[in-house]
N, C-alpha and C positions, 0 to 999 in steps of 0.2 A: 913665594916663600911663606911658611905656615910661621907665625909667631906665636908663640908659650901661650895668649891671651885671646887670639883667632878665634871667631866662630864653630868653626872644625874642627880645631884642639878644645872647645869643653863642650861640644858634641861628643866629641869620643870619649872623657873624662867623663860623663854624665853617662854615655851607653857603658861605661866598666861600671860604674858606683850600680845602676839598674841591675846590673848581670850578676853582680854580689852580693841583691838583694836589698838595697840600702831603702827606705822606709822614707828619707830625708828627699832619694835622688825621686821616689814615684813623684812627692810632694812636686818639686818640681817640675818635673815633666808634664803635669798638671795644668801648672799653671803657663806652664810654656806654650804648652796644646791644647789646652782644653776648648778654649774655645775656637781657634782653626778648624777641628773635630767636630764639634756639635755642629756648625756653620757647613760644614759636609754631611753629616748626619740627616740636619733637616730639613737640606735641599732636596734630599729623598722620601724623607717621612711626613713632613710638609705639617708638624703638631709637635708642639713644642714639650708637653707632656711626653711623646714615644721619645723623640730626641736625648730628652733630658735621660728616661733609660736606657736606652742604647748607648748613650754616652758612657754611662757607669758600666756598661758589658764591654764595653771598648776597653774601659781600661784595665777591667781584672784579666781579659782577653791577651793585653799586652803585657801585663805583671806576669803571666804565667808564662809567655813566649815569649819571653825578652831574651832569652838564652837563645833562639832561631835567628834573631836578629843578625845578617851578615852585611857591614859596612861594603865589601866589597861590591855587592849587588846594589846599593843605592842607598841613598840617604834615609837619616832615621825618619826625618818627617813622610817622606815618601812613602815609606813601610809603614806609618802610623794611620796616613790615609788610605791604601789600602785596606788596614781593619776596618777603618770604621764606614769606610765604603761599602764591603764588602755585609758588613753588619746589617746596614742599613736596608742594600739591596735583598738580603737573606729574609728581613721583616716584612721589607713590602709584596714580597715574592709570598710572603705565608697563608695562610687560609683564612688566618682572623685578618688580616691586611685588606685582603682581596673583598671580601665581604664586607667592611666598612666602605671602602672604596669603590662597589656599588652603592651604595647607600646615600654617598655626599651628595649633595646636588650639583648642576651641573654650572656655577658661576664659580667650586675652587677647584675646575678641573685644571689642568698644568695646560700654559699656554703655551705654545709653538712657537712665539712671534718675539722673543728675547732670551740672550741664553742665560746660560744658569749661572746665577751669583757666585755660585762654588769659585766657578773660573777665575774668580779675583784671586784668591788663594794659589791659585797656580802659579800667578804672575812670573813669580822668579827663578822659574826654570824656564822662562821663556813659551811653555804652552799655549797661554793665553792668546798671545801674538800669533801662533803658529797656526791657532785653531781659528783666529780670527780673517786670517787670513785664505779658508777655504772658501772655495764658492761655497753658496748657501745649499743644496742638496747635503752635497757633503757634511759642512759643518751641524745642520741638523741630525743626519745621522750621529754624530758626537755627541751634540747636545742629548737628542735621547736617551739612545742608550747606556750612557757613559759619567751622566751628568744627572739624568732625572732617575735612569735606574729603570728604563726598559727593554724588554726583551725586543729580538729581533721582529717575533710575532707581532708583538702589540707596536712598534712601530708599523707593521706593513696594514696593523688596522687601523692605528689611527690617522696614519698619513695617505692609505686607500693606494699605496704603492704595492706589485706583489711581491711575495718575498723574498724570491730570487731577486730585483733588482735592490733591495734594503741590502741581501749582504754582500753583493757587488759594492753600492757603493759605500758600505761599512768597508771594505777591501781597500777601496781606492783613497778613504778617507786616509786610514792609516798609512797608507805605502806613502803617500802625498806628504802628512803630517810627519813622519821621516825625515824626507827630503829634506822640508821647511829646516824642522828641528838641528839636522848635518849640517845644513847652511848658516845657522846661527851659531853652532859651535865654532 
């Protein structure tokens, strides 16, 4: 039973006040997400300068698509990480990206050996648990591409897997991760 004061009841008062433009409701949402956001931001960009812009593209991003926003499809934070996921992965994906990213040396390449902090953030939809509970091929596949923001490619190079078997078991991980996630419903 939802009460007048629920999480979900000024979630949804807060997504109406956004959608009518209110200046007050952005404020908030700010401060709600902001940093959730960057936290997912620079788990991909990995420089706290790019972060901190991509943040600010996230949110005129979501100031201007907050009218697309449909509760039915999923929660607003869930839609909120998608942007700035999506942001993030678009940056590092870019040609200036890519070219720094030769350049760094090779002690702040991204490690393989723990997964990505983002995951904490998941916690409460239960991912965390779901993902942690793959065998390890699998959950890497997650952790890469999903989490550090690689493509299938550059997983099959840096794990020296081909890449027919990367999206086999990108395939497997999800069908699995499913499962998990049905059984915790």
């Amino acid at each position: 039973m939802e009460t007048f004061d629920s999480p979900a009841n000024r979630e949804k008062v807060l997504i109406g006040r956004l959608q009518k433009g209110e200046r007050s409701a952005f404020a908030e949402l700010y401060d709600r997400y902001g940093k959730s956001l960057y936290a997912v931001i620079f788990e991909v960009v990995k420089t706290e300068a790019d972060a901190e812009n991509l943040l600010q593209d996230c949110f005129v991003k979501i100031w201007r698509n907050i009218g697309r926003y449909d509760a039915s499809k999923g929660r607003l934070y869930t839609w909120l990480v998608i942007i700035a996921r999506r942001l993030a992965l678009d940056f590092v994906r870019s040609a200036y990206f890519l070219e720094r990213r030769m350049i760094r040396e090779e002690e702040t390449a991204v490690s393989l050996e723990s997964p990505a902090p983002e995951m904490r953030h998941l916690e409460y939809i239960g991912l965390e648990s779901a993902v942690d509970r793959l065998d390890a091929p699998l959950k890497q596949m997650i952790d890469l591409q999903y989490f550090k923001g690689y493509t299938q490619q550059e997983v099959a190079d840096e794990t020296g897997l081909p890449l027919g078997t990367v999206k086999s078991r990108t395939r497997a991980a999800f069908m699995r991760l499913r499962q998990l996630l049905s059984l915790d419903s």
